[in-house]
C-alpha angles and dihedrals in degrees: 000000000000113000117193105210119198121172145181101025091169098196087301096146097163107057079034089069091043100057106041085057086066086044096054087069094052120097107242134125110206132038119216128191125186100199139273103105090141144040138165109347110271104226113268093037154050144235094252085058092049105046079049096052091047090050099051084048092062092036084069096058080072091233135125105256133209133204161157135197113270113214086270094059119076099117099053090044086105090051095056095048080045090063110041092239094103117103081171101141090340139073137230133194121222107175107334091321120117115206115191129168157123140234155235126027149217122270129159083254110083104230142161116293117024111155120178133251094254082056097051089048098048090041091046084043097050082038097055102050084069109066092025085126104049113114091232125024135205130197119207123190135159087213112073111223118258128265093022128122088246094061097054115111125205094269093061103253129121115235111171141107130303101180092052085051093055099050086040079061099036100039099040102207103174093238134023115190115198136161134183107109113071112206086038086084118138133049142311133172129235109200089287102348121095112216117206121194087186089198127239105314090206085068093046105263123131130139136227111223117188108202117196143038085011121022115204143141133226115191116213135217106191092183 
């Protein structure tokens, strides 16, 4: 299987638009997005019309998608679940490929969905039953996991998530796609998973992650 991950779109319609169509000539068979579609409400609409919008926008890329909530997304979680795109604290199977997660994530901000790290682990843990069985197995997160090259902010200090590194460790999917922070875009390994922080689509940044026989990522710079 080839999944196409884009993250953190932040209400950026526009460059949105531009990009998928690149994408759309690009070979892949499942779309997963690790949260972020929305951010403070543009003036003129709100959240709900913009996680539809995005969604509409992937729809047209004729895929299965995959996703969970980002820390911007509260109010579009039931969307997601309405449209049978959400793996938010539940797991779905496509072709012998498990995909399991949970979303949002902390930040000094406040925003709008936080939850805390006894939350991630009881929604991945309830997730992942789900999919146990599955040959192949992929962990999707908006929060990346702690002490990775994917968590560190440009300060230099790691904030991510301890709790989505530990069942990373303890569950061994062979791939965990995560977002969130920004300039913590590109790859890590976690013992024998491969963890993948695709970038901010809206810049121009997706990755390419072949689960299967061989298990690899390509990141992708559509600019």
């Amino acid at each position: 299987m080839k999944i196409l991950a884009i993250a953190d779109i932040h209400n950026d319609l526009e460059n949105l638009m531009g990009y998928l169509d690149k994408v759309s000539e690009m070979d892949f068979d499942v779309i997963v997005c690790p949260g972020d579609f929305t951010d403070v409400e543009p003036k003129g609409f709100t959240s709900e019309e913009i996680g539809r919008i995005v969604l509409e926008e992937l729809k047209s890329l004729g895929k299965p998608i995959v996703a969970v909530p980002g820390n911007w997304d509260r109010d579009i979680i039931n969307i997601l679940e309405e449209e049978g795109v959400s793996v938010h604290g539940k797991g779905k199977i496509i072709d012998n490929v498990g995909f399991y997660g949970f979303g949002g994530a902390k930040t000094p901000f406040n925003t709008k969905y936080e939850p805390s790290e006894e939350e991630i682990e009881a929604g991945l843990r309830k997730a992942f039953e789900e999919i146990k069985d599955a040959t192949f197995k992929v962990q999707v997160t908006h929060a990346p996991p702690f002490e990775t090259r994917l968590d560190m902010a440009f300060s230099g200090a790691h904030v991510g998530s301890k709790v989505v590194r530990a069942l990373i460790e303890e569950f061994k999917p062979a791939v965990a796609i995560c977002a969130h922070i920004h300039e913590g875009r590109g790859t890590d390994r976690i013992r024998d998973t491969l963890v993948v922080n695709p970038g901010r689509f809206p810049e121009g940044y997706c990755a390419l992650v072949e689960v299967g026989k061989r298990v690899n990522a390509e990141l992708v710079n559509l600019t």
